[in-house]
Backbone and ligand atoms as CSV (ligand in chain L), in Angstrom:
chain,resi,resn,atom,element,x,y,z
A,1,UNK,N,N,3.221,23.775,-2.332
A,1,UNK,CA,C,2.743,22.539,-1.677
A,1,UNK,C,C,1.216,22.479,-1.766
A,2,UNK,N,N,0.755,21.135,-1.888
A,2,UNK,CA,C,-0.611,21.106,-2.409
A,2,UNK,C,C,-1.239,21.002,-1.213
A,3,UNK,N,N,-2.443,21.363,-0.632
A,3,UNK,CA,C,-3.549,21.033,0.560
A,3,UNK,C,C,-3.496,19.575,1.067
A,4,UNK,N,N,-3.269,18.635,0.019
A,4,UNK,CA,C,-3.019,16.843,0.349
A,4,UNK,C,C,-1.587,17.060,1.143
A,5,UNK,N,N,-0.362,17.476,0.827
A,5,UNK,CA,C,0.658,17.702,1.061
A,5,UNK,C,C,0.627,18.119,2.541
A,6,UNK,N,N,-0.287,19.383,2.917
A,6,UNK,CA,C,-0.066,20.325,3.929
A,6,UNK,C,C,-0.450,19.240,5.007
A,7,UNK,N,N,-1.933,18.985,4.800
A,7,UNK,CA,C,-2.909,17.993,5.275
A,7,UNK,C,C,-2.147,16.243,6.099
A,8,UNK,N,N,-0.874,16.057,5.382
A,8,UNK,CA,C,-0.222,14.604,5.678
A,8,UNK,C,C,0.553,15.293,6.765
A,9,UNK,N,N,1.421,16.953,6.509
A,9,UNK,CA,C,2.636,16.972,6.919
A,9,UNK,C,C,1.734,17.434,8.634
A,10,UNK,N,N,0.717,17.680,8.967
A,10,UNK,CA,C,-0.162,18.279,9.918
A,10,UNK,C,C,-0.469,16.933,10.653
A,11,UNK,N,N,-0.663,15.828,10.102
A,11,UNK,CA,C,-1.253,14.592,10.535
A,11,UNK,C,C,-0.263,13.749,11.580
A,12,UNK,N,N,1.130,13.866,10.293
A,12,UNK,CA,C,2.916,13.393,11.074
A,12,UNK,C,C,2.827,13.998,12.153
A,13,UNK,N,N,2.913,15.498,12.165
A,13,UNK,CA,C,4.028,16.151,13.160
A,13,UNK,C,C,2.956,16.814,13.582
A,14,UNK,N,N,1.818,16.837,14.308
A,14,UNK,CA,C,0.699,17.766,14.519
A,14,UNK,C,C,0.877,18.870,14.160
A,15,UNK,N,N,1.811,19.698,14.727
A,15,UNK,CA,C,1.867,21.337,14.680
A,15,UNK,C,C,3.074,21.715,14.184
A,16,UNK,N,N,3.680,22.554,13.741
A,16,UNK,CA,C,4.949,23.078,12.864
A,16,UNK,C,C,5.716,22.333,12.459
A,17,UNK,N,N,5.316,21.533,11.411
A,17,UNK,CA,C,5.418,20.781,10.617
A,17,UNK,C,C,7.173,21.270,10.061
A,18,UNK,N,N,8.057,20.667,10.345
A,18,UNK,CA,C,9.470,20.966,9.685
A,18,UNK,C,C,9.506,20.813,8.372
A,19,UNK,N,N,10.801,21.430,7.322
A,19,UNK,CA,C,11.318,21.162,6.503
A,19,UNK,C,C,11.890,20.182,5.812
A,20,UNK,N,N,12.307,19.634,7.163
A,20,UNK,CA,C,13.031,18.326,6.983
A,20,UNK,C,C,13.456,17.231,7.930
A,21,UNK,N,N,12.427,16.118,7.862
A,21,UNK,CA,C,12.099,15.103,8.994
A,21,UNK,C,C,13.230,15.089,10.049
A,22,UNK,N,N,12.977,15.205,11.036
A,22,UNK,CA,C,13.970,15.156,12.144
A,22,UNK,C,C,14.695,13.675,12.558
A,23,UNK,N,N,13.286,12.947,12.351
A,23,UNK,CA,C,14.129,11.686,12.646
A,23,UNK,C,C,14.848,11.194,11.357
A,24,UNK,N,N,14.748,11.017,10.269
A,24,UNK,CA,C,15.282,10.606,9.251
A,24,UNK,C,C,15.949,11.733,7.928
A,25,UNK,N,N,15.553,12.711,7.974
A,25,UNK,CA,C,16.077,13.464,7.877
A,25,UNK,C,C,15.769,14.146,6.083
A,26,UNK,N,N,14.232,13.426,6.059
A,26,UNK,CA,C,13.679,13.665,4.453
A,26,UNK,C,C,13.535,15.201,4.279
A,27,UNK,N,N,14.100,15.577,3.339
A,27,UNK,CA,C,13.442,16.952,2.776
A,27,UNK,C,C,12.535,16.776,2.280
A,28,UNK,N,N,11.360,17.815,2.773
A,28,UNK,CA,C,10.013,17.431,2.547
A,28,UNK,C,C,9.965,18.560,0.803
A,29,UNK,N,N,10.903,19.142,1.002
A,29,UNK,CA,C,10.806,20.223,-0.662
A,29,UNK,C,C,11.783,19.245,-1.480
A,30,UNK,N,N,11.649,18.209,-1.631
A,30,UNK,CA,C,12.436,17.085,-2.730
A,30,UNK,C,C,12.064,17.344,-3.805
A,31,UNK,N,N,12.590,17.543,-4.930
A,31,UNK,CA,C,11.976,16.926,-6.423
A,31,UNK,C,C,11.578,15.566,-6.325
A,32,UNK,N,N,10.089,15.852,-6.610
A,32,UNK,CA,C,9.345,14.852,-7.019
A,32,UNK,C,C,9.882,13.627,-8.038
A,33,UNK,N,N,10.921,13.603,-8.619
A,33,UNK,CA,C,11.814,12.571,-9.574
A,33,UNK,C,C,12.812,11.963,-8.705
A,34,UNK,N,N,13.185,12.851,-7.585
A,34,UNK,CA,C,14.337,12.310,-6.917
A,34,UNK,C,C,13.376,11.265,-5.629
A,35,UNK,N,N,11.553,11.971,-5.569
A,35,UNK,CA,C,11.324,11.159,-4.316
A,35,UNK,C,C,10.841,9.702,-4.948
A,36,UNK,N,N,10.563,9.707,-6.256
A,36,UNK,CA,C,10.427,8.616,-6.874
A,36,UNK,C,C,11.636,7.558,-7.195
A,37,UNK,N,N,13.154,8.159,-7.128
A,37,UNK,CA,C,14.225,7.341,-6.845
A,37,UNK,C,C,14.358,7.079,-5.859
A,38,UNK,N,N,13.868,7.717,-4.528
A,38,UNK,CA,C,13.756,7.051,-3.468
A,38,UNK,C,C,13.338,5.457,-3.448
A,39,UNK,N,N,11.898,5.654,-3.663
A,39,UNK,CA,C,10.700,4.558,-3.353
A,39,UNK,C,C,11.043,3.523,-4.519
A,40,UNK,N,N,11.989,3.440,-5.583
A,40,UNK,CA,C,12.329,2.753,-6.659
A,40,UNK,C,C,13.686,2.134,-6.148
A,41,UNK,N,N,14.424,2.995,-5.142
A,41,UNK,CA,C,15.680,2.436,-5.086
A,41,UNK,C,C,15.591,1.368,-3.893
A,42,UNK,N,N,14.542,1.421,-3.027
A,42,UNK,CA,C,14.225,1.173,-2.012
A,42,UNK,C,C,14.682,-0.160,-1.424
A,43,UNK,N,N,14.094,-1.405,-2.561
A,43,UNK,CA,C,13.938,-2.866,-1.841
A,43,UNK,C,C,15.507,-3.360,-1.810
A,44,UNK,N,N,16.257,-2.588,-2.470
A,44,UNK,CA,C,17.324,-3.183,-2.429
A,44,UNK,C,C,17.944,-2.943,-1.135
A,45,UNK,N,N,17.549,-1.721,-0.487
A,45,UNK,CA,C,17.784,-1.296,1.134
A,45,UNK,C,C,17.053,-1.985,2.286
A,46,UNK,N,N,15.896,-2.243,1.897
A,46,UNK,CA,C,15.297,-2.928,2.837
A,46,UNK,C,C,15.838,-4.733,2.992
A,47,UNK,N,N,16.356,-4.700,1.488
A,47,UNK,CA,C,17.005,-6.534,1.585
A,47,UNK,C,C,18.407,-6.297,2.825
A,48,UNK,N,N,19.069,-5.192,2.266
A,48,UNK,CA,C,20.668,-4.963,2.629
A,48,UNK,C,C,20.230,-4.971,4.531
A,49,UNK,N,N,19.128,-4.309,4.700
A,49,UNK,CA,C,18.563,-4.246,6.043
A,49,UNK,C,C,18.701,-5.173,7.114
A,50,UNK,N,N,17.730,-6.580,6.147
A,50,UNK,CA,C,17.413,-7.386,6.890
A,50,UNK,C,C,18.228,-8.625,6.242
A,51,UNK,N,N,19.177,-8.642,5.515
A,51,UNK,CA,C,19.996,-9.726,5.225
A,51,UNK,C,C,20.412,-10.192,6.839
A,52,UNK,N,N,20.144,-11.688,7.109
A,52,UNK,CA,C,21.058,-12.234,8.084
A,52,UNK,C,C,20.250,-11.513,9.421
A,53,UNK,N,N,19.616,-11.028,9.255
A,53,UNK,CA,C,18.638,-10.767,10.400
A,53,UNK,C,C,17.043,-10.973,10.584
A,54,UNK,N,N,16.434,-11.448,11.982
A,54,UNK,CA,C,15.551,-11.557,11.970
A,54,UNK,C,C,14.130,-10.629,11.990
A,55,UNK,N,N,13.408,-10.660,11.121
A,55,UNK,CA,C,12.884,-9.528,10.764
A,55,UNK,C,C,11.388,-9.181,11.858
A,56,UNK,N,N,11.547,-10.641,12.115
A,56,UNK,CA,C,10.050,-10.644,12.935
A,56,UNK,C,C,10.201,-10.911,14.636
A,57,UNK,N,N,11.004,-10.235,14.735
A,57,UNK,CA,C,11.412,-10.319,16.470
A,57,UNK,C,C,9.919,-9.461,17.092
A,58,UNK,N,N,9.342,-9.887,17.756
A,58,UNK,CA,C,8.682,-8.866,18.229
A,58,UNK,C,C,8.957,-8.385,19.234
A,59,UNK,N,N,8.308,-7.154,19.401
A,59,UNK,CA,C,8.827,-5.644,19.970
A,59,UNK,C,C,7.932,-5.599,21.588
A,60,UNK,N,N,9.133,-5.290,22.351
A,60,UNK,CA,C,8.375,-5.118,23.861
A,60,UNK,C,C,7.139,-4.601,24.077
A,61,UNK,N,N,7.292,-2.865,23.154
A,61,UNK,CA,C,6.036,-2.079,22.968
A,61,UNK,C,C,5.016,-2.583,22.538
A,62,UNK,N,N,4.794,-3.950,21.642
A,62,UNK,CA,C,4.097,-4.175,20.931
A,62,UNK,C,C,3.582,-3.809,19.818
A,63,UNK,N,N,4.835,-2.935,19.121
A,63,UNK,CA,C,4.406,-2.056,17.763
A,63,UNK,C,C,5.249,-3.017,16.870
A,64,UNK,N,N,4.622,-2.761,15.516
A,64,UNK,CA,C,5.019,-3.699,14.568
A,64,UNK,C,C,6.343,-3.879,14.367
A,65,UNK,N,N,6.755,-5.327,14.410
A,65,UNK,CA,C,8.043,-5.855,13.996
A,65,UNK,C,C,8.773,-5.324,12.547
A,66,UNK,N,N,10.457,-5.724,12.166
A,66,UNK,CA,C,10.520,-4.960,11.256
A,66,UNK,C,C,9.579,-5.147,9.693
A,67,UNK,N,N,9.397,-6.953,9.807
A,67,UNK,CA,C,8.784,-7.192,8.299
A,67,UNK,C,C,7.395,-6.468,8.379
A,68,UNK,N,N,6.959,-6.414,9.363
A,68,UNK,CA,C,5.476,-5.456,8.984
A,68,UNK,C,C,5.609,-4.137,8.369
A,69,UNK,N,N,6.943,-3.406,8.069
A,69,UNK,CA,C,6.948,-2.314,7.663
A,69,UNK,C,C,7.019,-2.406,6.283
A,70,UNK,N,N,7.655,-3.951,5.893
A,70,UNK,CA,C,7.602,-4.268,4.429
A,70,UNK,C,C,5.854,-4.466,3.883
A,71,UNK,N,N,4.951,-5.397,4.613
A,71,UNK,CA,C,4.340,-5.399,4.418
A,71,UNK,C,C,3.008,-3.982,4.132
A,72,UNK,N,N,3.681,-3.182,4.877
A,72,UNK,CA,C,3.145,-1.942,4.940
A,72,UNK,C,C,3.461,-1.153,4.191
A,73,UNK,N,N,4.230,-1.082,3.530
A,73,UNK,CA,C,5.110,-0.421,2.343
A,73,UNK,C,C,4.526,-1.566,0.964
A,74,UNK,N,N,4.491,-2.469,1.153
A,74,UNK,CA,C,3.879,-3.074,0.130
A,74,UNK,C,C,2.654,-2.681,-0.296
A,75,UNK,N,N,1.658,-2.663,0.583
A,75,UNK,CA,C,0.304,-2.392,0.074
A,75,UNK,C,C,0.326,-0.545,0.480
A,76,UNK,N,N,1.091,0.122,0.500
A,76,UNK,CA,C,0.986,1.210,0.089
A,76,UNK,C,C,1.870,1.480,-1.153
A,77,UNK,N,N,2.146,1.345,-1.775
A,77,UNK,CA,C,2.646,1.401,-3.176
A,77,UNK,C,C,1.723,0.589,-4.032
A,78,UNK,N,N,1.014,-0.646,-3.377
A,78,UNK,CA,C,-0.258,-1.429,-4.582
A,78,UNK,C,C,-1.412,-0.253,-4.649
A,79,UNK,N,N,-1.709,0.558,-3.613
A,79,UNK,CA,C,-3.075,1.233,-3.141
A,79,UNK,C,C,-1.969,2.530,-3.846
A,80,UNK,N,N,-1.206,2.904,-4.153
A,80,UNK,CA,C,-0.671,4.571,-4.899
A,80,UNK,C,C,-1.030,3.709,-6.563
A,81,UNK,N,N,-0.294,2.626,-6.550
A,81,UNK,CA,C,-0.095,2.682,-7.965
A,81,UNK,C,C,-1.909,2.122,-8.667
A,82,UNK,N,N,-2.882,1.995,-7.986
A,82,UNK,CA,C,-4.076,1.650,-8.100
A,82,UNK,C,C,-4.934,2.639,-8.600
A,83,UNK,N,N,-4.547,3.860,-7.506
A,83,UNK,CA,C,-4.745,5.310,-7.759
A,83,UNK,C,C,-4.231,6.055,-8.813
A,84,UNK,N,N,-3.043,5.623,-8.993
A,84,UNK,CA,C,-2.904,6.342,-10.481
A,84,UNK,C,C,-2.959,6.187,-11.638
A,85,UNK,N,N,-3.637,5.332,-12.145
A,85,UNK,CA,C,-4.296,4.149,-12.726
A,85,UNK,C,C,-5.743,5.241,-12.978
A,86,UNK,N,N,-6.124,5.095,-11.586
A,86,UNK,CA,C,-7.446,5.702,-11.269
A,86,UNK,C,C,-7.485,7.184,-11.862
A,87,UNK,N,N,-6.089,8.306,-11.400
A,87,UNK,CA,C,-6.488,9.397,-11.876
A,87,UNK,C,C,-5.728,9.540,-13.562
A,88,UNK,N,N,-5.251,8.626,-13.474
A,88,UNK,CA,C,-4.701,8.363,-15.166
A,88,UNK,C,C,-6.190,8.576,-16.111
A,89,UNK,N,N,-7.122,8.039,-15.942
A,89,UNK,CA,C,-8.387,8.321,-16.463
A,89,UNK,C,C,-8.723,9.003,-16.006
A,90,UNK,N,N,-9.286,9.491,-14.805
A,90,UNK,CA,C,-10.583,10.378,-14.038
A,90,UNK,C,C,-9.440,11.562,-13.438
A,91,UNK,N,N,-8.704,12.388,-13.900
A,91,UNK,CA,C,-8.119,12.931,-13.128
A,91,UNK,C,C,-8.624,14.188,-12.019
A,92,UNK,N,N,-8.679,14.325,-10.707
A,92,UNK,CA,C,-9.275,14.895,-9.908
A,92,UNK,C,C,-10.056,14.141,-9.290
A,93,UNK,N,N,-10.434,13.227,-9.695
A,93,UNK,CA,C,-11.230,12.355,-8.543
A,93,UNK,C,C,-10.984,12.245,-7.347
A,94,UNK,N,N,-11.998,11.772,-6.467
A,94,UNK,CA,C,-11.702,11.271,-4.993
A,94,UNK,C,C,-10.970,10.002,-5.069
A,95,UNK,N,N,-10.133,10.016,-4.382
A,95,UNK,CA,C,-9.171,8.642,-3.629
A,95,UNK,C,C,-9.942,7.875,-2.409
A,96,UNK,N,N,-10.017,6.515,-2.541
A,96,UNK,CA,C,-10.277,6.128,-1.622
A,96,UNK,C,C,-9.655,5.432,-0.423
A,97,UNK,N,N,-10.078,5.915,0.901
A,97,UNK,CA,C,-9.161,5.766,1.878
A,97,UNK,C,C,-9.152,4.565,2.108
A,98,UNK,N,N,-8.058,3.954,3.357
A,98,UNK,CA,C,-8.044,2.808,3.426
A,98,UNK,C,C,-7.537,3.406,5.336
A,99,UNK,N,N,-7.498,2.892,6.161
A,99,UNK,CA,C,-7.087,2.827,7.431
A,99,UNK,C,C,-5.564,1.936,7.766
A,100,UNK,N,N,-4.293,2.730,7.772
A,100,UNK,CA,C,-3.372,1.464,7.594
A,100,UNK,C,C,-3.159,0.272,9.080
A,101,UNK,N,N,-3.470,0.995,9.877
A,101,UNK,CA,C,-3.538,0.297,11.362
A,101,UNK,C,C,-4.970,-0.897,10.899
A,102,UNK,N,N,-5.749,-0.958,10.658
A,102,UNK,CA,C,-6.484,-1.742,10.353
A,102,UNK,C,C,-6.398,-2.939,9.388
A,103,UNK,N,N,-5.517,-2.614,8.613
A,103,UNK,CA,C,-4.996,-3.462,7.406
A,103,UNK,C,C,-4.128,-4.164,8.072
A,104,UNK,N,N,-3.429,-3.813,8.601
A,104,UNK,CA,C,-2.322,-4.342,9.692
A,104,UNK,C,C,-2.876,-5.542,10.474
A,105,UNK,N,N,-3.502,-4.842,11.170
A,105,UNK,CA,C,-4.399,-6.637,12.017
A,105,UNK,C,C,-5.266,-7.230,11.014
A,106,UNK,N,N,-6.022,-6.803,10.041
A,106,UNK,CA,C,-6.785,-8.003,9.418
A,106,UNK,C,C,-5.809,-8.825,8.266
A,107,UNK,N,N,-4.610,-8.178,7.942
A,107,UNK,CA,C,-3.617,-8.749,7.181
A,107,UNK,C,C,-2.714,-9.736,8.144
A,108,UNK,N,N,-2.706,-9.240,9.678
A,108,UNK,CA,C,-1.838,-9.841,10.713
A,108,UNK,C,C,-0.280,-9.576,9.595
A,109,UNK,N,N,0.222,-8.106,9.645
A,109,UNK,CA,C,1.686,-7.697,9.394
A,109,UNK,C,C,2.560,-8.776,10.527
A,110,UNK,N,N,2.455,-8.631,11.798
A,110,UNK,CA,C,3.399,-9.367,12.390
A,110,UNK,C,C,3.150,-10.915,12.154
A,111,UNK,N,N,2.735,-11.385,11.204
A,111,UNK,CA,C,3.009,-13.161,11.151
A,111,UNK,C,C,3.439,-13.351,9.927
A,112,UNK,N,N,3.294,-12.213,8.851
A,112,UNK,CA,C,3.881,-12.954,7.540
A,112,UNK,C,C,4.992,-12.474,7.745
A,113,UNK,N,N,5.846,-13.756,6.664
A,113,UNK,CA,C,7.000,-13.827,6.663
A,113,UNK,C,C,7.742,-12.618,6.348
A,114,UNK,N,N,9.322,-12.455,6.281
A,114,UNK,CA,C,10.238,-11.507,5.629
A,114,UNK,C,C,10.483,-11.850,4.444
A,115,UNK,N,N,10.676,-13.519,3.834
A,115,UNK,CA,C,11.453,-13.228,2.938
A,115,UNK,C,C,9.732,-13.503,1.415
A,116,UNK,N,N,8.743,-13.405,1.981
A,116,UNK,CA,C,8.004,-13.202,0.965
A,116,UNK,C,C,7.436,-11.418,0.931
A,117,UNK,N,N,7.825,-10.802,1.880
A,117,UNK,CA,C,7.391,-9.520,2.538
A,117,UNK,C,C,8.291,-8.889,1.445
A,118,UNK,N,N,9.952,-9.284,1.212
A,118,UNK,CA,C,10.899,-8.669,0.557
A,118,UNK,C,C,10.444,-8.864,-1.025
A,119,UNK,N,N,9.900,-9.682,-1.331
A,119,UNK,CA,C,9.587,-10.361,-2.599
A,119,UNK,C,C,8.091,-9.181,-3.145
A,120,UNK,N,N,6.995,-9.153,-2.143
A,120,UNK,CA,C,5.902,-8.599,-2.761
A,120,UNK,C,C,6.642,-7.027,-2.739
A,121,UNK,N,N,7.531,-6.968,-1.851
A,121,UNK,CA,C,7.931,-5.318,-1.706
A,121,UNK,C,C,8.377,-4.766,-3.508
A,122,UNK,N,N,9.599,-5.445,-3.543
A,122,UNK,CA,C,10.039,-5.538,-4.824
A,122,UNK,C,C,8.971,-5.505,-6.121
A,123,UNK,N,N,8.486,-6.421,-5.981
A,123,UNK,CA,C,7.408,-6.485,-7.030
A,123,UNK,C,C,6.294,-5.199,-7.163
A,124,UNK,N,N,5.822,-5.009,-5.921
A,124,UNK,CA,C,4.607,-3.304,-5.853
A,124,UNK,C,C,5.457,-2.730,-6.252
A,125,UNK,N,N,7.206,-2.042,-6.149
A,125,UNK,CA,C,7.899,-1.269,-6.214
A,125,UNK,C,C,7.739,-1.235,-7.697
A,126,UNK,N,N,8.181,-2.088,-8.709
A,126,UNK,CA,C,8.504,-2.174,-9.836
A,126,UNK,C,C,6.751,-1.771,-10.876
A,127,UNK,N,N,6.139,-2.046,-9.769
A,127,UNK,CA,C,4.391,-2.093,-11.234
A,127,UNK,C,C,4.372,-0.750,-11.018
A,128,UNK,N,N,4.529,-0.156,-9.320
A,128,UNK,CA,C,4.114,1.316,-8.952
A,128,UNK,C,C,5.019,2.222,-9.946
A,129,UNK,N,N,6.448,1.867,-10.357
A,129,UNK,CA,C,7.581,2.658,-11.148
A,129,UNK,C,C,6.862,2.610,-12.869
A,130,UNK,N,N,6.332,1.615,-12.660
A,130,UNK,CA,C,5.751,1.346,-14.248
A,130,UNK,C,C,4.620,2.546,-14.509
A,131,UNK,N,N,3.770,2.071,-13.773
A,131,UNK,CA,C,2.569,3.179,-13.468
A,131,UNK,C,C,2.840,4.550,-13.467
A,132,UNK,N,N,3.449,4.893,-12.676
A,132,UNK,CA,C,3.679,6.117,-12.355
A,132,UNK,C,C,4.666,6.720,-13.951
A,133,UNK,N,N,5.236,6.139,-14.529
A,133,UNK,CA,C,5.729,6.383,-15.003
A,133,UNK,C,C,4.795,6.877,-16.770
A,134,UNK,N,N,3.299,6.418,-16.170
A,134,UNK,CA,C,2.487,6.972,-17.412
A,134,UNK,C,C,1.238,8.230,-17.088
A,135,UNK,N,N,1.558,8.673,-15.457
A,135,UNK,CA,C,1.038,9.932,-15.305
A,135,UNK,C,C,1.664,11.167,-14.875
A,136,UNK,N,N,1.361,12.199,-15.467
A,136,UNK,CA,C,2.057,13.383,-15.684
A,136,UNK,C,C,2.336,13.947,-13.880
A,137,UNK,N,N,3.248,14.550,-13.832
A,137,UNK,CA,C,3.211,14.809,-12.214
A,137,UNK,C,C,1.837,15.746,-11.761
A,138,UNK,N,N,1.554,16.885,-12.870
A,138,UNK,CA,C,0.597,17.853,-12.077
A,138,UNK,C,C,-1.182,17.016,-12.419
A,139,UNK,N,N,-0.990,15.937,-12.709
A,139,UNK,CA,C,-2.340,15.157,-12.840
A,139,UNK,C,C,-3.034,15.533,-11.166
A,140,UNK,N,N,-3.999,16.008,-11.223
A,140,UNK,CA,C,-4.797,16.100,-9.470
A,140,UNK,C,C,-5.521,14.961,-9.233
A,141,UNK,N,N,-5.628,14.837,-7.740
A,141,UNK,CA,C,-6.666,14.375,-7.298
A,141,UNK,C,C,-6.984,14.670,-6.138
A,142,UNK,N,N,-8.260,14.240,-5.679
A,142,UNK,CA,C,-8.881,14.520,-3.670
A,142,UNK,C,C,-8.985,13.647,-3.228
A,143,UNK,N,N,-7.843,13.682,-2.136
A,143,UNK,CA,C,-7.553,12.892,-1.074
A,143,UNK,C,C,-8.931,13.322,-0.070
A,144,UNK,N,N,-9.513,12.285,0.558
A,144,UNK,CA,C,-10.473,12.153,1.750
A,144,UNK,C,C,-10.342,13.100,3.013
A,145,UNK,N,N,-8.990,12.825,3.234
A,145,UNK,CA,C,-8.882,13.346,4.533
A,145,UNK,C,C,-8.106,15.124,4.428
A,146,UNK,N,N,-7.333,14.916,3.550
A,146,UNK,CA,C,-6.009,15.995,3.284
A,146,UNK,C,C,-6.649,16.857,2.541
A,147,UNK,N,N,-7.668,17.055,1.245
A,147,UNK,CA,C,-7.741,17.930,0.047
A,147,UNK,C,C,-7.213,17.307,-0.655
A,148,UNK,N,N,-7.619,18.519,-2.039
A,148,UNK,CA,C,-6.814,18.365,-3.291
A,148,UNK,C,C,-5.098,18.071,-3.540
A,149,UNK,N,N,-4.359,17.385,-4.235
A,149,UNK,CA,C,-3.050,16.858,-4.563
A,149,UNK,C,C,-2.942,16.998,-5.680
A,150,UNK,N,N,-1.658,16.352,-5.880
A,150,UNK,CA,C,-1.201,15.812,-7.180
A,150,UNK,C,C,0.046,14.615,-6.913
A,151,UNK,N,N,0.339,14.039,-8.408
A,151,UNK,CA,C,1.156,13.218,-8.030
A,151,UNK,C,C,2.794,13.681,-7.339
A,152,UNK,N,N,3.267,14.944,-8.460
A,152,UNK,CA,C,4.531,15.064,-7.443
A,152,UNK,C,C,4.262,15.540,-6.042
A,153,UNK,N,N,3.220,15.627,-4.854
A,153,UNK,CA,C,2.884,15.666,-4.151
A,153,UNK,C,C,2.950,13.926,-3.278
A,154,UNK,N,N,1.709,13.396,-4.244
A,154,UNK,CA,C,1.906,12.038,-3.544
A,154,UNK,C,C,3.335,11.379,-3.496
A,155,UNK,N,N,4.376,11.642,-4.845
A,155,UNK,CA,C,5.340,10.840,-4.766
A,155,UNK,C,C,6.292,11.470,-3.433
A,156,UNK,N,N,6.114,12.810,-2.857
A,156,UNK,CA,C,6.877,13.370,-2.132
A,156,UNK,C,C,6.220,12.240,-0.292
A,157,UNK,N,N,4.896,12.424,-0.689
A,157,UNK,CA,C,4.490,11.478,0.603
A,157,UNK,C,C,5.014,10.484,0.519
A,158,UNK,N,N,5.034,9.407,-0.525
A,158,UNK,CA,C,5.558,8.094,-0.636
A,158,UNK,C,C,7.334,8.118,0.072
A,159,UNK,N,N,7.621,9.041,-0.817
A,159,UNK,CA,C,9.104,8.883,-0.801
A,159,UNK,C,C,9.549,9.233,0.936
A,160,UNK,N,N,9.267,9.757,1.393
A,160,UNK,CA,C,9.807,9.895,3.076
A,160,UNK,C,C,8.907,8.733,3.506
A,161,UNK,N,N,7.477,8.096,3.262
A,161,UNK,CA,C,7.153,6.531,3.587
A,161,UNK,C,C,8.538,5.737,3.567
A,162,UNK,N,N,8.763,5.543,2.407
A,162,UNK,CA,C,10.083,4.557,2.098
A,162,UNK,C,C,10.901,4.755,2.669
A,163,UNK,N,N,11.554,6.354,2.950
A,163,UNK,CA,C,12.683,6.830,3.961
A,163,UNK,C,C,12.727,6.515,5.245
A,164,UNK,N,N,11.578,6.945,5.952
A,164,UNK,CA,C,11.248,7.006,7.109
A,164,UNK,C,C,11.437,5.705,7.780
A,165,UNK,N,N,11.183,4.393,6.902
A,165,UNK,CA,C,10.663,3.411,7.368
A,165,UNK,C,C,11.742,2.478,7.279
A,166,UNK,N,N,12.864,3.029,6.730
A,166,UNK,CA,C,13.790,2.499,6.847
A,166,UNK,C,C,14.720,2.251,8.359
A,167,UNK,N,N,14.316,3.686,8.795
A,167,UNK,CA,C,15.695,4.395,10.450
A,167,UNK,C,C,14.191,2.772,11.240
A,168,UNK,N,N,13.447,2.463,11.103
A,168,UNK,CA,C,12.369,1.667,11.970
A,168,UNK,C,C,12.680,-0.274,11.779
A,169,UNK,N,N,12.764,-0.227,10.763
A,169,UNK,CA,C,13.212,-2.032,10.112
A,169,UNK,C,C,14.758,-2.004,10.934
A,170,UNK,N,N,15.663,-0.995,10.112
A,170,UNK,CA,C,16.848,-1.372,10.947
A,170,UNK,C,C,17.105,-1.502,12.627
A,171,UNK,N,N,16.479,-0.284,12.981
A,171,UNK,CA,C,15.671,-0.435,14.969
A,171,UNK,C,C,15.330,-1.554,15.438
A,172,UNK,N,N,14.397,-2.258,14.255
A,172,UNK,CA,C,13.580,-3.806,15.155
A,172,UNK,C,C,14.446,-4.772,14.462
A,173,UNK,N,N,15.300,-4.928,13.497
A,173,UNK,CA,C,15.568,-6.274,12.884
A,173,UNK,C,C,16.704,-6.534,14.018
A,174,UNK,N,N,17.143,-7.918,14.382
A,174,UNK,CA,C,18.004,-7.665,14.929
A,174,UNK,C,C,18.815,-9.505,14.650
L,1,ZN,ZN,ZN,10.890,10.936,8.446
């Protein structure tokens, strides 16, 4: 496991970081090919999700409704597949961060729609599968916050993103 890797799984779960997500139940030791069938197989789960349901109910807590998770999953697969692009040339470079709670309110996740949320999802899914599909897994780079990575690293972060965020859409859609 790479320092980017250690660095995310420390951030999730503060302290003794499991094997395998408790709430959803990701193996965090996945092959990197299988976490990329994850995040590829994805929009078709998130449609099956929210077919016939409303995606933008908002939530007592005030935490994001289910389409904000699309939207959030959207521009994290535009911002991976941007990056690898990025270390496709410069490999090892720094990544640049982005704050996702912040993107969230200046994007306002809870007002755009679901069924264009399902549409950009699909679409990042398919350029990010393209992309990814022209850098080698042990290509590195330095993450800001985490250390050094690589991609079957990042795709292992992505892929419990996509997982995770699924047990949350089905919770709020209703
Ligand atoms: Zn999880």
């Amino acid at each position: 496991m790479t320092p980017f890797l250690e660095g995310a799984l420390d951030w999730v779960y503060q302290s003794d970081p499991p094997k395998v997500c408790q709430d959803c139940g990701f193996d965090w030791s996945i092959d990197a090919g299988d976490a990329l069938t994850v995040i590829e197989s994805s929009p078709d789960r998130y449609e099956a999700a929210l077919a016939g349901k409303n995606g933008m109910k908002s939530q007592a807590d005030g935490s994001w409704n289910a389409t904000a998770y699309l939207w959030h999953l959207t521009d994290l697969a535009r911002s991976w597949t941007e990056r690898w692009v990025q270390i496709g040339q410069m490999p090892g470079s720094r990544l640049v961060g982005w704050d996702p709670d912040e993107l969230a309110e200046v994007r306002d996740y809870r007002s755009l729609p679901t069924s264009a949320g399902l549409w950009a999802l699909r679409s990042a899914v398919e350029t990010f599968a393209e992309v990814t599909a022209t850098v080698a897994f042990d290509t590195p780079f330095e993450h800001g916050d985490w250390g050094n990575g690589d991609v079957a690293d990042g795709l292992r972060w992505l892929g419990h993103e996509f997982h995770h965020h699924e047990t949350d859409v089905v919770a709020r859609a209703e």
